[in-house]
C-alpha positions, 0 to 999 in steps of 0.5 A: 673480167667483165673488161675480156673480149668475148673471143678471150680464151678462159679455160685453156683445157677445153678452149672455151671462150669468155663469150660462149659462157656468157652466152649459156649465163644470158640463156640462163644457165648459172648453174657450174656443173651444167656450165662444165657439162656443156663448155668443158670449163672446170674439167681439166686443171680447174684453174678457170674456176674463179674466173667463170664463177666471176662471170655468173657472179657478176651477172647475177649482181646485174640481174 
């Protein structure tokens, strides 16, 4: 995941954007539901699911 350009589309319901999640996570959002509540991710088919945790995995790991 960490290979995706920023403007990578990764919830296709809502549109929302590789880098617009990465930039809640570098403000500090990792919470799922705040980043639903914002983005949109996870509130239609639920398929991004994995892919977003991925994200707020993977930057916790770095941290």
């Amino acid at each position: 995941m960490n290979d995706e350009p920023k403007d990578e589309v990764i919830c296709g319901c809502s549109g929302t954007t590789v880098g617009q999640i990465l930039a809640l996570i570098e403000q500090g959002t990792t919470d799922m539901d705040r980043i639903s509540r914002i983005t949109g991710v996870l509130s239609g088919c639920g398929g991004c699911e994995f892919d977003v945790q991925e994200l707020v995995n993977n930057h916790k790991d770095s941290a």
